[in-house]
SEDREN-536855 format. One record per residue (C-alpha): residue number from 1; x, y, z; residue in three letters. Coordinates in pm, 1 decimal. Example, Ala and Ser with C-alpha at 12.3 -4.5 7.8 and 13.67 -1.06 7.14 Angstrom:
BEGIN
{node 1, {1230.0, -450.0, 780.0}, ALA}
{node 2, {1367.0, -106.0, 714.0}, SER}
END
This chain:
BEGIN
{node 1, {21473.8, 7543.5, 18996.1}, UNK}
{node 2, {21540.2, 7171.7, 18992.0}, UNK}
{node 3, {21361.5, 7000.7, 19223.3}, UNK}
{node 4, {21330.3, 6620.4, 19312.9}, UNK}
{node 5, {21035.0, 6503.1, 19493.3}, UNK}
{node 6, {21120.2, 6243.4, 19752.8}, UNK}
{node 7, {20834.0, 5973.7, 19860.7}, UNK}
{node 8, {20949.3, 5697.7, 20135.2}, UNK}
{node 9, {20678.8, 5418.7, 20155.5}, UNK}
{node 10, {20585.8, 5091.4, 20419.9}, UNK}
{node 11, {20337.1, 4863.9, 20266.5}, UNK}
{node 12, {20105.5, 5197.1, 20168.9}, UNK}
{node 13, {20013.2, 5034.2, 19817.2}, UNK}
{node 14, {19642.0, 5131.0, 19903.2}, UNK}
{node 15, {19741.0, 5526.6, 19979.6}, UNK}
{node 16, {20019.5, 5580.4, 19701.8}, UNK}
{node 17, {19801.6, 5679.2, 19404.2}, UNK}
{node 18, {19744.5, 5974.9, 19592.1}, UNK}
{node 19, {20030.9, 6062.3, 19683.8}, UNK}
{node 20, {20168.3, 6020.3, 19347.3}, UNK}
{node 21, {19858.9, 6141.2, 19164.3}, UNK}
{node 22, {19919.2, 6475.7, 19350.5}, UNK}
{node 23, {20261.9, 6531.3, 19268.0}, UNK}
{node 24, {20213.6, 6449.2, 18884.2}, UNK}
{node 25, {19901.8, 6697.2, 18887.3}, UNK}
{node 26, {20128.1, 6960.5, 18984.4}, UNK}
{node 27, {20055.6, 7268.1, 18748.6}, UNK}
{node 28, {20428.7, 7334.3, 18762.9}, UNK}
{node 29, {20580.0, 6979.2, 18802.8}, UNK}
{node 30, {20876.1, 6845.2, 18963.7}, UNK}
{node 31, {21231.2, 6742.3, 18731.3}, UNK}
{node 32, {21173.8, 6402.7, 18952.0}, UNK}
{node 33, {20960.3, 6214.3, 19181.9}, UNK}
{node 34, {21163.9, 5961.8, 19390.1}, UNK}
{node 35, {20998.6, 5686.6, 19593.8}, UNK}
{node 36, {21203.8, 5509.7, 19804.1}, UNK}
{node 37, {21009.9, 5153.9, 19865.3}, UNK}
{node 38, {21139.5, 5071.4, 20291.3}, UNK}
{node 39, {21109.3, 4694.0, 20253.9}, UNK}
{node 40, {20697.8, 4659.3, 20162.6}, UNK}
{node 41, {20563.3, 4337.6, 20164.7}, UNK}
{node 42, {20296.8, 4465.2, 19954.2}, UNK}
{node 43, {20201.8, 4579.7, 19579.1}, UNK}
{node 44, {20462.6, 4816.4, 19604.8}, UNK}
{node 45, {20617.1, 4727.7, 19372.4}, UNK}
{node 46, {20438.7, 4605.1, 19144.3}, UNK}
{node 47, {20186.7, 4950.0, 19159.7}, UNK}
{node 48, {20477.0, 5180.9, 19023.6}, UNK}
{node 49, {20589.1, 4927.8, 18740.1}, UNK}
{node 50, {20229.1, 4898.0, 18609.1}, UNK}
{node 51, {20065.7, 5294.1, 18687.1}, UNK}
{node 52, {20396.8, 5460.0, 18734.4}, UNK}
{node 53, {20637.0, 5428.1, 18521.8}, UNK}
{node 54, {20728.7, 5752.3, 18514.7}, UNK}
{node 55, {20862.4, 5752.2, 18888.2}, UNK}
{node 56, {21205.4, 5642.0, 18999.4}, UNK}
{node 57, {21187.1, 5340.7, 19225.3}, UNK}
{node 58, {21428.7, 5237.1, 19473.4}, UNK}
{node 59, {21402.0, 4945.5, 19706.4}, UNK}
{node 60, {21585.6, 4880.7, 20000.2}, UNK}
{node 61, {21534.7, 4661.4, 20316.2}, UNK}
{node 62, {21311.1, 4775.4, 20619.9}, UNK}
{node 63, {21525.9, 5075.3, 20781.6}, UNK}
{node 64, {21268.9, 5317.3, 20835.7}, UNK}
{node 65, {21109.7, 5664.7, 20726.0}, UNK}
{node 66, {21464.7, 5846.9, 20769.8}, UNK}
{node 67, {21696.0, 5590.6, 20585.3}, UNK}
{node 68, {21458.2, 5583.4, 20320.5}, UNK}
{node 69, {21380.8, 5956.7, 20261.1}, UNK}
{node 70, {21877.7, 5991.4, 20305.8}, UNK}
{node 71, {21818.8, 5715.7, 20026.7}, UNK}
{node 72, {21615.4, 5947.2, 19809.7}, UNK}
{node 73, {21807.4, 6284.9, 19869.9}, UNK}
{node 74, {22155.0, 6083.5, 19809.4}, UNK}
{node 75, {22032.0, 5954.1, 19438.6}, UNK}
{node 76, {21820.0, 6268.0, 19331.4}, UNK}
{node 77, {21948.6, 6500.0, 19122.1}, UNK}
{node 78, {21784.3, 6781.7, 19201.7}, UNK}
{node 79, {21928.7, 7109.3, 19374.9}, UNK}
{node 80, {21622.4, 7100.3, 19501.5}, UNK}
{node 81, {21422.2, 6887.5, 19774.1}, UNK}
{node 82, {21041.8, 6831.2, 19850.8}, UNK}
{node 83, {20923.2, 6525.6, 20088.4}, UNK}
{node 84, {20652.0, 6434.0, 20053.1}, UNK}
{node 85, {20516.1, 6138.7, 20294.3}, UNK}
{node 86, {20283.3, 5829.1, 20142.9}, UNK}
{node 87, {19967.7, 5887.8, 20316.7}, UNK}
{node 88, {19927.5, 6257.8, 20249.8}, UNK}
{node 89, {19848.2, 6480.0, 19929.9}, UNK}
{node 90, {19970.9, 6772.0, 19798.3}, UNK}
{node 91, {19733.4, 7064.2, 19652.3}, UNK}
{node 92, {19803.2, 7118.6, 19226.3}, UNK}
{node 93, {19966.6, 7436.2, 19317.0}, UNK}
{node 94, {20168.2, 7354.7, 19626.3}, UNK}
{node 95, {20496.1, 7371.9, 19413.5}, UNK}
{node 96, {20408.7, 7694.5, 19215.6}, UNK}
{node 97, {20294.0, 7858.8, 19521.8}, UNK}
{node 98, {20681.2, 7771.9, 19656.3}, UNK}
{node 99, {20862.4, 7857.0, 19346.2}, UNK}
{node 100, {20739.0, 8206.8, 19348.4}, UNK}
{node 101, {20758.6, 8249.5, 19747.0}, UNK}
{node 102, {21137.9, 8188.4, 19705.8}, UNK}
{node 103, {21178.5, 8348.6, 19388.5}, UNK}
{node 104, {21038.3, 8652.5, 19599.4}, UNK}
{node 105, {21310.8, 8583.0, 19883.6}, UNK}
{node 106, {21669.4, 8402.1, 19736.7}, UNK}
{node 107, {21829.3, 8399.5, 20063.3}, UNK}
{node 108, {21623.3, 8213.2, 20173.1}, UNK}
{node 109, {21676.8, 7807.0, 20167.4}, UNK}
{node 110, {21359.9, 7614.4, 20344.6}, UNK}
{node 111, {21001.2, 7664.6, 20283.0}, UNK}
{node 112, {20677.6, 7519.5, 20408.0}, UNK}
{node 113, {20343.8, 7570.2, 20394.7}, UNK}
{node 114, {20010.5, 7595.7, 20531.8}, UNK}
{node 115, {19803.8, 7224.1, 20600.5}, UNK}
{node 116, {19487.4, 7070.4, 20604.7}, UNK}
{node 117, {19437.7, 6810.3, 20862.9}, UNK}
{node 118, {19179.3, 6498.3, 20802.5}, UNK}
{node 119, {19124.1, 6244.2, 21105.8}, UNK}
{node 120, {18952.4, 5943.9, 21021.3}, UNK}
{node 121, {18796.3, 6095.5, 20736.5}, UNK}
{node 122, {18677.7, 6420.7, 20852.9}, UNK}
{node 123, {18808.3, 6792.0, 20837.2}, UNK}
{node 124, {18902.8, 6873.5, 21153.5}, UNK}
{node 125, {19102.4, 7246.6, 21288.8}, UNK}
{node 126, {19450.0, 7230.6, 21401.1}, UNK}
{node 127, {19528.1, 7332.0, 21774.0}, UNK}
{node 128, {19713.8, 7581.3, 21894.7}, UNK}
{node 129, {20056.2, 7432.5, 21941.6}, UNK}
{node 130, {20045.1, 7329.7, 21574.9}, UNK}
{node 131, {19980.5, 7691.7, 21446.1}, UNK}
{node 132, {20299.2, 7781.4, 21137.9}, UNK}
{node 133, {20467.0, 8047.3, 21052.3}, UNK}
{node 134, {20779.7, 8167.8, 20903.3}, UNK}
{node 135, {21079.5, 8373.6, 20974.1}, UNK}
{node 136, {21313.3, 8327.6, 21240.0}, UNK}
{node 137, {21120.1, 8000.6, 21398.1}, UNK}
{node 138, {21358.8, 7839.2, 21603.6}, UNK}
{node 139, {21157.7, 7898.5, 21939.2}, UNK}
{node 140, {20858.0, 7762.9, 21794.3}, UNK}
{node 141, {21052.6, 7441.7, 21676.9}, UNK}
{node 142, {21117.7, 7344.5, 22039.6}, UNK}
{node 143, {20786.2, 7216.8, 22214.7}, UNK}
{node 144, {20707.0, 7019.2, 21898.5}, UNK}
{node 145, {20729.2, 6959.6, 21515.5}, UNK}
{node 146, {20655.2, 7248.1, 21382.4}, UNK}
{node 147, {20724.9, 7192.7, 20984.9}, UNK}
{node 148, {20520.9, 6873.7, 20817.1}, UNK}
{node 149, {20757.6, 6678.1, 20597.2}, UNK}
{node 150, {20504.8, 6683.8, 20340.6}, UNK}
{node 151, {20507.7, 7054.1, 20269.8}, UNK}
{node 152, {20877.1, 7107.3, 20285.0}, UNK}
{node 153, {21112.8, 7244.3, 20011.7}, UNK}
{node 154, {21478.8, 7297.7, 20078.4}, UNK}
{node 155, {21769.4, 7349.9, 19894.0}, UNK}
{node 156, {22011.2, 7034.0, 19841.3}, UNK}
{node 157, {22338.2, 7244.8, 20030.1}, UNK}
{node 158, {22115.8, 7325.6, 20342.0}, UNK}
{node 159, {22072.4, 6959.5, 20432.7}, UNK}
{node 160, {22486.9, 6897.4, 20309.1}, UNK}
{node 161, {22538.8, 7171.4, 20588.6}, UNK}
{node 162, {22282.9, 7084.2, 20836.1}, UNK}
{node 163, {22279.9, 6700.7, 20819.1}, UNK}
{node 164, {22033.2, 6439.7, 20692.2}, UNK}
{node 165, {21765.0, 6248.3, 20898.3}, UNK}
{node 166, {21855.7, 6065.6, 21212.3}, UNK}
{node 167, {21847.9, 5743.0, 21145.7}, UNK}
{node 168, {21863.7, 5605.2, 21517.1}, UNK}
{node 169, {21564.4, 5803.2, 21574.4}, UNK}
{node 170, {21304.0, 5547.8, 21546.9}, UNK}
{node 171, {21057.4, 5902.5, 21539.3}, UNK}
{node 172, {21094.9, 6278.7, 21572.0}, UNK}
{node 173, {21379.8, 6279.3, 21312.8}, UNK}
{node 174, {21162.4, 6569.9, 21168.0}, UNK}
{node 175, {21186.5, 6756.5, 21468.0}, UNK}
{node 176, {21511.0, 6680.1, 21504.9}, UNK}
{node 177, {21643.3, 6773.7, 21144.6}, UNK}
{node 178, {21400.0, 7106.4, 21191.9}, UNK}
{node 179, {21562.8, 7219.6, 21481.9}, UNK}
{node 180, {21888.8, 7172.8, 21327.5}, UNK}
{node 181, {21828.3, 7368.9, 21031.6}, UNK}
{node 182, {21599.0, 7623.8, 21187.7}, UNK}
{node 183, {21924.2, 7719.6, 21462.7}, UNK}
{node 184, {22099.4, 7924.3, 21168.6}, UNK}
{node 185, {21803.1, 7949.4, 20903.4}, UNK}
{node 186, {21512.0, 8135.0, 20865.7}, UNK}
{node 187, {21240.5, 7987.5, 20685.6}, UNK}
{node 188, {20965.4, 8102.9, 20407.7}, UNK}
{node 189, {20621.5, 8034.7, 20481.0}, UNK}
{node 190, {20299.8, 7987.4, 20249.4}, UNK}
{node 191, {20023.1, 8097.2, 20424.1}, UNK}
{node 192, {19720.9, 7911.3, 20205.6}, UNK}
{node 193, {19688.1, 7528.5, 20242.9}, UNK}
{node 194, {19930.9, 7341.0, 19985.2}, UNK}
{node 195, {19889.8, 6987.3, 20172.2}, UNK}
{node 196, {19650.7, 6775.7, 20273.6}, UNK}
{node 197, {19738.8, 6519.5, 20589.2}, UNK}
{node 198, {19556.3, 6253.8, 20660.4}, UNK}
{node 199, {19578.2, 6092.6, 21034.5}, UNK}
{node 200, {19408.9, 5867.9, 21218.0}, UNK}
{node 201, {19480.5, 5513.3, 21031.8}, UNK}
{node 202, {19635.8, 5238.8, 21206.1}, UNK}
{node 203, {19955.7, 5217.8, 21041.3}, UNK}
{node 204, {20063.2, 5565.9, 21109.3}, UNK}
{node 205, {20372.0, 5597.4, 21293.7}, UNK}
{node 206, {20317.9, 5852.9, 21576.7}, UNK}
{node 207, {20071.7, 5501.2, 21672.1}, UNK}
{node 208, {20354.6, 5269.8, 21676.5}, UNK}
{node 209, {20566.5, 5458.5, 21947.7}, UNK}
{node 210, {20438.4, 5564.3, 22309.0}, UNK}
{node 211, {20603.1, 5896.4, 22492.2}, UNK}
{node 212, {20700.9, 6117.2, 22156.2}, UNK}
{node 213, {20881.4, 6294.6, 22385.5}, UNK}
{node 214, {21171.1, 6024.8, 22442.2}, UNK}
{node 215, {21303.5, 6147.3, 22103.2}, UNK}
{node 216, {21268.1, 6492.4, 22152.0}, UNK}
{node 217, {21499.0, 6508.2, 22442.1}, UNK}
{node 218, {21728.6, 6308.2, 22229.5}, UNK}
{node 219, {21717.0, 6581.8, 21966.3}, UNK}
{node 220, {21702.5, 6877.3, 22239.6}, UNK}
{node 221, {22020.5, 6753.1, 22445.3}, UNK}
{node 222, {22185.9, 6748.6, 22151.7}, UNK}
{node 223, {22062.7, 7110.4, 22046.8}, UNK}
{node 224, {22287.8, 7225.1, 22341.5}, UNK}
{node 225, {22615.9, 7245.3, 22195.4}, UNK}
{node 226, {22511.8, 7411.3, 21833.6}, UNK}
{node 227, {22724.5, 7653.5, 21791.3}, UNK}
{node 228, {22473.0, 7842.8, 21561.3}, UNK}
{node 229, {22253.7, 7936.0, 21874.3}, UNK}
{node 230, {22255.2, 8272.0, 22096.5}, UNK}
{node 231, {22251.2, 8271.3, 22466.8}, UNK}
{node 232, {21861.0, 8306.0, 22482.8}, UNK}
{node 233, {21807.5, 8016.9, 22254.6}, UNK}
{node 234, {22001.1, 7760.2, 22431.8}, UNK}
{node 235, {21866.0, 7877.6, 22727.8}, UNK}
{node 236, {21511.2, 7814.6, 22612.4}, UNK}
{node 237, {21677.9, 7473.4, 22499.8}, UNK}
{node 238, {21785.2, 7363.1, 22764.2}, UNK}
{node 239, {21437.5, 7497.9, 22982.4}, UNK}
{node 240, {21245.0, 7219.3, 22666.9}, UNK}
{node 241, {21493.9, 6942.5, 22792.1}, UNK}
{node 242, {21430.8, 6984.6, 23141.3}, UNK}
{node 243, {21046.1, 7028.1, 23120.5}, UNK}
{node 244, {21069.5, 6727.3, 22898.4}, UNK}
{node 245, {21289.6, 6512.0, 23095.9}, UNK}
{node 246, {21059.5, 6583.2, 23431.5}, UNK}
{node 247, {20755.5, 6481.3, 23246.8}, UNK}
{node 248, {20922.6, 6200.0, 23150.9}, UNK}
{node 249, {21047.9, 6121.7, 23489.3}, UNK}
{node 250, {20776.2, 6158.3, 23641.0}, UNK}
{node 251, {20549.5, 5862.8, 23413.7}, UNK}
{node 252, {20866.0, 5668.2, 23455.6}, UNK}
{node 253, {20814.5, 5667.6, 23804.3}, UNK}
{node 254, {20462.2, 5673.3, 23840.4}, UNK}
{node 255, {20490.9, 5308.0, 23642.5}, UNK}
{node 256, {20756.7, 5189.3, 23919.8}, UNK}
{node 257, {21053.1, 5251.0, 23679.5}, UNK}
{node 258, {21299.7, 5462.1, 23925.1}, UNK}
{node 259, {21630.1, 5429.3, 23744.7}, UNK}
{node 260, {21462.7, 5565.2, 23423.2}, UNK}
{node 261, {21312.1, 5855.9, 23612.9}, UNK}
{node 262, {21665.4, 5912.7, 23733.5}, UNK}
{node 263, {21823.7, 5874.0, 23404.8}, UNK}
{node 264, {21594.3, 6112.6, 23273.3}, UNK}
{node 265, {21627.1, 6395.3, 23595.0}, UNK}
{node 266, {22015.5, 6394.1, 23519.5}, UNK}
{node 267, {21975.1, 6394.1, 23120.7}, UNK}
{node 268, {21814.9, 6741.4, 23150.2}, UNK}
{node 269, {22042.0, 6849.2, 23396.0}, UNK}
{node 270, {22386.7, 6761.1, 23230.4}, UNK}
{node 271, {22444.7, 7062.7, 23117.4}, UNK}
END
């Protein structure tokens, strides 16, 4: 198993040595690690010459997490991806645990993991909504993101089926690419921790966009037509975009913006 370890990065000089520490501590280690540098104005740079030389570097302008991370996949060689993002860390065994999980099951293609969650420095329990699993997971994809970039590993001819990120999708182009994939694939699932993501720092970028939800609907209306999915599952599709789109509605109008609320009643009813 080849795999190439992809690592996009936005002026996060001051969280990359763990990151990259992480994924060179690996007790069974990656062919490649990849990071894609998305325009930093920072050391960048100048980090991976002088600590790690050993990584590939690429450098592009400022397009954003999902141009950067379709850089990555289109140059690796791997037939093999991980992503892992800049601000979280991956546990020594993540990849071994993976390896044998879908050494155990060959049909199957994806593969994520359990998490642990720090917010602003402490431990804290994941709700809920956020809880994992594996299998058929489709369903579960549709309120929210389900799968964390970081602990994903999927085979190279799943994402030349399925698509890469969406790179008009200024956010959610996990959940999008997820939902995508999940329509036709079932998914393996470690159930101990392999990551560790960190939230709660200024720069992340669920903080730089209000109303997640604009994206999802995005992602959902497009769901519609996949010809992968039964009658149940576009029907709880299109039930998402239409809860969505009248909570959406709704804060559009309660801020006095009526032709967005309507925009947003007859996205979720167009079909």
């Amino acid at each position: 198993m080849n795999i190439s370890v992809i690592i996009p990065a936005h002026n996060r000089a001051h969280t990359l040595p763990r990151a990259l520490d992480s994924v060179l501590a690996q007790s069974e280690p990656a062919s490649e690690v990849i990071l894609v540098d998305d325009g930093s104005g920072d050391a960048t740079r100048q980090l991976l010459a002088t600590r790690y030389p050993q990584v590939r570097y690429l450098h592009q302008q400022n397009r954003g997490v999902s141009a950067a991370r379709n850089l990555g996949v289109g140059k690796s060689r791997g037939d093999w991806i991980a992503l892992l993002d800049s601000d979280d860390e991956w546990l020594p065994g993540k990849l071994a645990a993976q390896r044998a999980l879908i050494e155990s099951n060959p049909h199957l293609r994806i593969c994520h993991t359990e998490e642990i969650w720090i917010r602003d420095g402490k431990r804290v329990n994941a709700m809920k909504k956020h809880a994992k699993g594996g299998g058929r997971i489709y369903l579960d994809c549709l309120p929210l993101c389900v799968i964390s970039p970081s602990s994903v590993l999927l085979r190279r001819d799943l994402l030349d089926e399925a698509g890469l990120f969406d790179e008009t999708l200024p956010a959610c182009e996990d959940y999008d690419l997820w939902l995508r994939i999940c329509a036709s694939e079932a998914v393996a699932f470690v159930r101990q921790p392999q990551i560790v993501k960190y939230g709660g720092h200024e720069d992340q970028l669920s903080r730089a966009h209000w109303g997640m939800d604009r994206f999802r609907v995005r992602a959902l209306h497009g769901m519609l037509d996949h010809p992968a999915l039964n009658d149940a599952e576009r029907a709880a599709t299109r039930e998402m975009l239409q809860r969505k789109c009248r909570i959406l509605a709704a804060g559009a109008s309660k801020r006095g913006k009526h032709q967005e609320a309507d925009a947003y009643l007859a996205l979720g009813m167009l079909k």
